[in-house]
Every structure is written in structure tokens, then in C-alpha cells.
C-alpha positions as CSV (number, residue, x, y, z in Angstrom):
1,X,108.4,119.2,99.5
2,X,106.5,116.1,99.8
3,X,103.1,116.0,98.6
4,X,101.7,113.3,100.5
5,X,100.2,114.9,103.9
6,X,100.0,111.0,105.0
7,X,103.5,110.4,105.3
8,X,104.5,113.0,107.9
9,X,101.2,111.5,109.9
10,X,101.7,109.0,112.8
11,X,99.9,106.0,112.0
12,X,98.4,102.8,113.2
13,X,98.5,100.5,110.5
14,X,97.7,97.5,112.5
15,X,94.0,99.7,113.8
16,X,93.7,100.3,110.0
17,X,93.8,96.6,108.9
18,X,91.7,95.5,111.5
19,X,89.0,98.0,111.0
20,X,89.0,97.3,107.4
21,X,88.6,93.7,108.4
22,X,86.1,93.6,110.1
23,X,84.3,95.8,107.6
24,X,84.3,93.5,105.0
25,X,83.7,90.3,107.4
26,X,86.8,88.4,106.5
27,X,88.7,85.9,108.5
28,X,92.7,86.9,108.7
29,X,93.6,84.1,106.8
30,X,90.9,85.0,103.9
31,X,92.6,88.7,103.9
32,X,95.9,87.5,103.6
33,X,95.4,85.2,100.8
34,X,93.3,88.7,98.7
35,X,96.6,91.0,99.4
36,X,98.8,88.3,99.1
37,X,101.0,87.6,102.6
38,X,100.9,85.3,104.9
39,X,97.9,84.7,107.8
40,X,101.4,84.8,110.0
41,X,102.0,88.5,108.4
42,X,99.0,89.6,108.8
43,X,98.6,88.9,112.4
44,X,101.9,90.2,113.2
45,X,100.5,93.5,111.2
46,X,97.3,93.3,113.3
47,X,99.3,92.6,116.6
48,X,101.5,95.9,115.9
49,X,104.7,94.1,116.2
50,X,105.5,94.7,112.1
51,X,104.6,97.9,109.7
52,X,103.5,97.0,106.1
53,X,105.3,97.6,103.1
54,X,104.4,99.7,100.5
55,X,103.1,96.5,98.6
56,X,101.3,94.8,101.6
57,X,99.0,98.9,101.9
58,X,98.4,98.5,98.0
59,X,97.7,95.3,98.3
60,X,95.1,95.5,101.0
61,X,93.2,98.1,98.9
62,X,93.4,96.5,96.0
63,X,91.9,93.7,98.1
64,X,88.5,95.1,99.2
65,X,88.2,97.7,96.2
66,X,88.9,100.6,98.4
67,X,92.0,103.8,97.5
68,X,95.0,103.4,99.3
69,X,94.3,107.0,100.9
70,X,91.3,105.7,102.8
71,X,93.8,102.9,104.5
72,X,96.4,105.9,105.6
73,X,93.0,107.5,107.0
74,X,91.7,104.6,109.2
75,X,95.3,104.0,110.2
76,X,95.7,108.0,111.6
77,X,96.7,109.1,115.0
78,X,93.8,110.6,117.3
79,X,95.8,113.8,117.3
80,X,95.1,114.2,114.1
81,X,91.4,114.5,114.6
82,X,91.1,115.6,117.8
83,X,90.8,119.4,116.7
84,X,88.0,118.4,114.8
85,X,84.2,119.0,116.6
86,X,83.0,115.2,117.7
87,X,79.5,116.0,115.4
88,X,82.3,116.2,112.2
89,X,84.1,113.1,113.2
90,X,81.1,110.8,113.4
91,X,79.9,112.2,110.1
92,X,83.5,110.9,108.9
93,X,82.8,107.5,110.4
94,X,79.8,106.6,109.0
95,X,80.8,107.9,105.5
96,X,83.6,105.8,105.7
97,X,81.5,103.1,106.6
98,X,79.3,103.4,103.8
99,X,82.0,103.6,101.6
100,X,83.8,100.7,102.6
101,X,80.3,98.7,102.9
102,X,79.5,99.6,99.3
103,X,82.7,98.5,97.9
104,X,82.4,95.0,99.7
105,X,79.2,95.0,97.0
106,X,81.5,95.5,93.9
107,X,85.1,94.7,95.0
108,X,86.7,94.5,91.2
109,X,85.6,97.9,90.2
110,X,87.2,101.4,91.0
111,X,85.3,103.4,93.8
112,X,84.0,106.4,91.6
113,X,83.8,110.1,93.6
114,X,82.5,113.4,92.4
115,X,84.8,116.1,91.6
């Protein structure tokens, strides 16, 4: 059994690198040089014409100080929210917000969460 729920998901990687993005105000080619790839690689991510690696998804959250899990989020299908209430999903978007706002702060240290 495979304990990574993100796997079996659907996802939009190239929604999930944008988002990110634009969260943290950088220009494609200042991204690519933080994970590091290409500006050509990261457009072609952003465009949806290629998936990125393993490396590339690690890289990009190692990038902006953010857990790799919160990239798999941002990239997930609608179907996998859309049995949530609409009140629940906003609350998700503006905590993920916050949290990606507060790690543009402090980019080199590990986002710390309460058990």
C-alpha cells in the first residue's frame, strides 16, 4: 500500500508552479535559477506541455521555503475538493496564502506547524 494519498491524485503541476509564482512575486526566469532548471523548463512546466521530476517538485520547495506536500496540494484536481462545502475551501485558500506569504519572509528556514 502506498502511503502517499498524493500520488493516486490527478494533478496540475503546471497550476501549482504558477500559483506559487505568483505568490512569491518572481519572474520565471528568477524561479528557475532558485530550483535549478532552465527559464525554457519552467515555461514548458507552466505551459502544461512537460510534468516535473521528482527533483524539479523538491526543488521548487526548497526554493521558496515551503513542504513539498503543499506543492502536490496547489497542483490537485477540482474533484478533489469539490465535495468539500465552498465556506471550507476558502478557509483553505487563504491559509495557504498566509502560509506561503509568511515563508516568502524567511525563505532559508523550515516552516514550523503544531502538532
Amino acid at each position: 500500500m502506498n502511503p502517499d494519498p498524493f500520488l493516486k491524485m490527478k494533478q496540475d503541476y503546471a497550476k501549482a508552479f504558477r500559483i506559487i509564482r505568483a505568490a512569491f512575486g518572481l519572474r520565471q526566469s528568477e524561479l528557475a535559477e532558485r530550483i535549478p532548471i532552465t527559464p525554457s523548463q519552467l515555461s514548458l512546466i507552466e505551459a502544461g506541455k512537460r510534468q516535473p521530476s521528482l527533483r524539479v517538485l523538491t526543488g521548487l520547495a526548497n526554493a521558496v521555503g515551503v513542504p513539498a506536500a503543499l506543492v502536490s496540494l496547489l497542483a490537485s484536481a477540482p474533484g478533489e475538493v469539490e465535495s468539500k462545502p465552498n465556506e471550507e475551501i476558502s478557509d483553505l485558500a487563504r491559509a495557504l496564502l498566509r502560509l506561503l506569504v509568511s515563508a516568502k519572509e524567511e525563505p532559508q528556514h523550515m516552516l514550523k506547524f503544531r502538532e
